[in-house]
N, C-alpha and C positions, 0 to 999 in steps of 0.2 A: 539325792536324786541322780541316775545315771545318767550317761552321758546319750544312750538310746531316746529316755524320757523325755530329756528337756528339748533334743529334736524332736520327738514327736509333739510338744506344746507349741514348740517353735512351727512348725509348718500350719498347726491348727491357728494359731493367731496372722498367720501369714494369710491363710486361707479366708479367713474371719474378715480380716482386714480388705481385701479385695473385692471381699462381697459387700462391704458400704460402700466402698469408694464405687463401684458400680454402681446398688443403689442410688445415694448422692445425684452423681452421673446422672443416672432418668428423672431423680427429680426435679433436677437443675433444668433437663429439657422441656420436662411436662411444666414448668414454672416460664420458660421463656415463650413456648408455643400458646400458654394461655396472654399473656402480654399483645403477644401478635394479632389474636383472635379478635377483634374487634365486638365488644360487646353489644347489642341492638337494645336494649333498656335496663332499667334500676335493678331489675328481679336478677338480668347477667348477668349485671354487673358486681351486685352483693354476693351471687353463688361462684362468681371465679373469684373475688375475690377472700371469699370462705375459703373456698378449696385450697389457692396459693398461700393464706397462712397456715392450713393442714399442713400443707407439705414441707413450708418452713421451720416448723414445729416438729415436726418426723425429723429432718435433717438436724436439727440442733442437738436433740439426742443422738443419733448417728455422731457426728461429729466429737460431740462428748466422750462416746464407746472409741470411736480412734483413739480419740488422746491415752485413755484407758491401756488400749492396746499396744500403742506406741511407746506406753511407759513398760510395759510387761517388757517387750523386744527388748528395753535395752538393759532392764533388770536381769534377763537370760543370758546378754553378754557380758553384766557383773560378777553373774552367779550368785545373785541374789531372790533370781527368781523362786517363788513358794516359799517365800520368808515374808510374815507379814512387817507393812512396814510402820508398823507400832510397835507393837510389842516384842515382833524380832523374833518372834517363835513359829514353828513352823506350820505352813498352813494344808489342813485337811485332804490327802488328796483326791477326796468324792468333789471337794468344793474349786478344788482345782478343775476338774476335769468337769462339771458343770459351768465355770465362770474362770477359765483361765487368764480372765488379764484384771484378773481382784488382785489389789493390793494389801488388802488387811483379810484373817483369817476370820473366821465366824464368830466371836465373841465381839472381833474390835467392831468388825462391820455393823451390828446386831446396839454397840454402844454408840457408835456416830448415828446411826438412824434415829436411835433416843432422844439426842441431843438434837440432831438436826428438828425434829416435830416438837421440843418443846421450847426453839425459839422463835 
């Protein structure tokens, strides 16, 4: 991969990445402002409290997607990035530029998913 490329993945995860911690950001607000909100009976009380698990449930994924990301970032300053890290072989690059902060290429990913649903 050239050195043009892995900048351009580089700024894409960069960009990626800014955009949850934003996200995050408003949910973390719309989570504190429902707290604030003084509920007036059961029926509020069960619907803020629906909605604040939505949004902590959004955020956990998010969260997860950084980490994803943050692992990419420092695989790019290895120069390991687009080398999956199973099998060490190089990974696709439609599936890079769909999902650039994947650690495994479309085989391993496709056998962990296997594995993960059948325990």
């Amino acid at each position: 991969m050239g050195k043009k490329e892995r900048e351009d993945f580089r700024k894409t995860l960069l960009q990626k990445k800014e955009t949850i911690v934003r996200k995050l950001s408003e949910l973390t607000n719309e989570s504190k402002e429902m707290e604030t909100n003084v509920a007036q009976d059961v029926i509020d009380k069960a619907e803020t409290s629906y909605t604040k698990e939505f949004l902590l449930s959004l955020s956990d994924a998010d969260r997860e997607q950084l980490l994803f990301i943050d692992e990419a970032l420092k695989r790019l300053k290895r120069d390991e990035f687009g080398v999956c890290q199973l099998c060490h072989q190089e990974i696709g690059r439609k599936r890079l530029e769909a999902v650039p902060w994947t650690p495994y290429c479309i085989n391993c990913q496709e056998k962990a998913e296997e594995e993960s649903k059948s325990l």
